[in-house]
C-alpha positions, 0 to 999 in steps of 0.5 A, spaced: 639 341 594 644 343 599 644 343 607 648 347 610 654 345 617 653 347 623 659 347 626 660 347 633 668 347 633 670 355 635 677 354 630 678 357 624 677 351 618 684 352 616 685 349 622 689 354 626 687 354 633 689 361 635 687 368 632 693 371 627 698 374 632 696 370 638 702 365 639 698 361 645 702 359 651 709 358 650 712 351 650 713 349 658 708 354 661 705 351 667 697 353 669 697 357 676 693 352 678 698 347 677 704 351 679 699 351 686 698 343 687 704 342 685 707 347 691 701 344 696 703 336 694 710 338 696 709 342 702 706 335 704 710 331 701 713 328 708 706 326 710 704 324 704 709 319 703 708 316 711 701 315 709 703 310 703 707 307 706 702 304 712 697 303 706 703 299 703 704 295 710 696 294 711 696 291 705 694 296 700 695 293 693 695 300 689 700 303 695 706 297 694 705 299 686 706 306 687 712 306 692 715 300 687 714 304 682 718 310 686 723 308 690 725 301 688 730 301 684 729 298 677 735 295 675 740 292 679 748 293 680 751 287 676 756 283 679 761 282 673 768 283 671 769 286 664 776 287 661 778 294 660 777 295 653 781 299 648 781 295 642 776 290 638 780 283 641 778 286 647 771 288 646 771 280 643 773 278 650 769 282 654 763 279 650 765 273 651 764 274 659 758 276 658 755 269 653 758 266 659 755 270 665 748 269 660 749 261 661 750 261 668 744 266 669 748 270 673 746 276 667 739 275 663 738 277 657 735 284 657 742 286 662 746 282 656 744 286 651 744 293 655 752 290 656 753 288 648 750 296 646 755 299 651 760 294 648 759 296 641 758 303 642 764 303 645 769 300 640 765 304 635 768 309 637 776 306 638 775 305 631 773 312 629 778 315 634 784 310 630 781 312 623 781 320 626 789 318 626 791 314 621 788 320 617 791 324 620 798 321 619 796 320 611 795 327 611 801 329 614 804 325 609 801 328 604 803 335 606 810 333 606 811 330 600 809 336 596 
């Protein structure tokens, strides 16, 4: 016996969800009842950020959360001297700035890191850029011993 499917979902089984020829909306569209919203919102903008912000001064938890979120800054400016880095001794000596800053505390750990990769990404490309030149003499080198 076989029972046959009802199916509910309007698409096609292969899975397409518009008719051949139909592309749907193009990447980046906005719905004309968003774009609508969206002009509202910021015609009131001013008013809208004066309410919060007495909600926030009357306590409410959810209005500091939003404008913590919107205007606070999430990370802070750091207060630490690094050398100029332009070859690996220096990049050394600017890591060790940073170790040290850690274990003071005047870092954490997740600004250290953030640092490091600056650091890193930095040397990487010193040491490809004297790569780039050091190939570049040995092909001229090369060139003229023929």
């Amino acid at each position: 016996m076989s029972q046959s499917v009802l199916r509910i979902d309007p698409r096609p089984i292969r899975g397409r969800p518009f008719a051949p020829g139909n592309p749907g909306r193009r990447p980046g569209s906005v719905n004309r009842s968003t774009k609508m919203v969206a002009e509202l919102i910021r015609e009131a903008a001013a008013d809208l950020t004066r309410v919060l912000i007495e909600c926030a001064l009357a306590r409410d938890m959810a209005a500091m959360k939003i404008l913590a979120a919107r205007f606070l800054p999430k990370h802070r400016a750091l207060d630490l001297e690094l050398p100029k880095i332009s070859s690996s001794g220096d990049a050394v000596v600017a890591l060790a700035a940073i170790f040290e800053a850690v274990a003071s505390g005047r870092v954490t750990v997740d600004e250290a890191t953030a640092l490091t990769a600056l650091i890193e990404a930095h040397n990487r490309s010193i040491a490809i850029n004297q790569f780039e030149s050091r190939l570049q003499a040995l092909e001229k080198q090369v060139v003229c011993a023929k």
